[in-house]
C-alpha positions in Angstrom: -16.0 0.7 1.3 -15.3 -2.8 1.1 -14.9 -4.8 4.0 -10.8 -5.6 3.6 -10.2 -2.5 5.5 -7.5 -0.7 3.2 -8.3 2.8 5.0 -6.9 0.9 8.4 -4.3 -0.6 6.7 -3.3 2.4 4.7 -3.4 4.5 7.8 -1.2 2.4 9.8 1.7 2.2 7.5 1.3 6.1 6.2 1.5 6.7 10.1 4.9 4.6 10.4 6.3 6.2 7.2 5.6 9.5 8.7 6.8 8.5 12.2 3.3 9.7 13.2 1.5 8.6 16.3 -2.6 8.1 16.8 -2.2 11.0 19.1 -0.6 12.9 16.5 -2.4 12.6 13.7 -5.8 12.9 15.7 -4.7 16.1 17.0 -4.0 17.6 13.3 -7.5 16.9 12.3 -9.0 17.6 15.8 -10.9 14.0 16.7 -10.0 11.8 19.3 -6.7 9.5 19.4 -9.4 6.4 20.1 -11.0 7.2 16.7 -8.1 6.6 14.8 -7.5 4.0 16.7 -10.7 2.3 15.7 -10.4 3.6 12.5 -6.5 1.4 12.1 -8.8 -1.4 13.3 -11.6 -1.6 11.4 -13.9 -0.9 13.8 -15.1 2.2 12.8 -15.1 4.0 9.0 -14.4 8.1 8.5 -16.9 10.6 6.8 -15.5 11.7 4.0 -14.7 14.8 5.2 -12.2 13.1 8.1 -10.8 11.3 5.2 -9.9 14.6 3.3 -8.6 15.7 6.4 -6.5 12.4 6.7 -5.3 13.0 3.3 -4.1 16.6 3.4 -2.7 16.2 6.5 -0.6 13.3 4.4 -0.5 14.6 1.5 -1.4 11.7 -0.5 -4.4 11.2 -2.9 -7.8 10.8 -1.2 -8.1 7.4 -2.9 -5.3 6.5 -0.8 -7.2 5.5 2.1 -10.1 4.0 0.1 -8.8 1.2 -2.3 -5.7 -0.9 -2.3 -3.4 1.8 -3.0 0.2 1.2 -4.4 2.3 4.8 -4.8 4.6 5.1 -7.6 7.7 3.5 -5.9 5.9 0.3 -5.4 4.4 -0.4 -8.4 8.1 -0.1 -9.7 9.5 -2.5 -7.3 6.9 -5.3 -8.5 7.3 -4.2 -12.6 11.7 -4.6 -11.4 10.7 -8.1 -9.4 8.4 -9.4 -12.4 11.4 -8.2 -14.8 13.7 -10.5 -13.1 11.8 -13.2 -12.9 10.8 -13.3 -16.4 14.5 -12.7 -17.6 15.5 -15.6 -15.1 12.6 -18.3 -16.6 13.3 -17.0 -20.7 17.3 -17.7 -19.6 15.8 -21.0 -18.0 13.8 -21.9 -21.1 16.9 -20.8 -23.3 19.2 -23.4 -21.4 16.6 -26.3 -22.1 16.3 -25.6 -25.5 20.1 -25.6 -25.9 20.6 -29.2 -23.6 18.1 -30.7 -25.9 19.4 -29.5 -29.4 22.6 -30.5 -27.9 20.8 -34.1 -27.3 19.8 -34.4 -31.3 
């Protein structure tokens, strides 16, 4: 795993989605609240089998916790905010052209 920590980061929000505690969670896959606590931190990585655990007990893809995962419903947000932002700069473009044809 690279060293940006996406398993710590990944945890922590899946854990506020799910209104999950360290506590919690550490009890469903039967380690230690402190090693998911390191674990959130980057102090420590999982085996591979505690991140299968992780992810059944979330019910999210193993790759979840091991790459700079984006679910479905955010990769549509950015496609809707890059939408908007291209129609806004081609309505942009459009006025320009018209200001200088109206210039001629």
């Amino acid at each position: 795993m690279k060293n940006k920590n996406y398993l710590g980061r990944n945890l922590k929000k899946i854990m506020l989605e799910k209104n999950l505690t360290q506590k919690e969670v550490a009890d469903k896959i039967g380690i230690e609240q402190t090693v998911i606590s390191r674990w959130a931190r980057g102090a420590a990585v999982p085996t591979i089998a505690s991140i299968k655990k992780l992810s059944s007990v979330f019910g999210v893809p193993l790759n979840y916790f091991l790459e700079n995962y984006e679910d479905e419903e955010d990769r549509y947000k950015k496609l809707l905010q890059l939408e908007e932002e291209n129609s806004r700069m081609i309505k942009e473009i459009l006025q320009e052209i018209r200001e200088i044809k109206k210039q001629k």
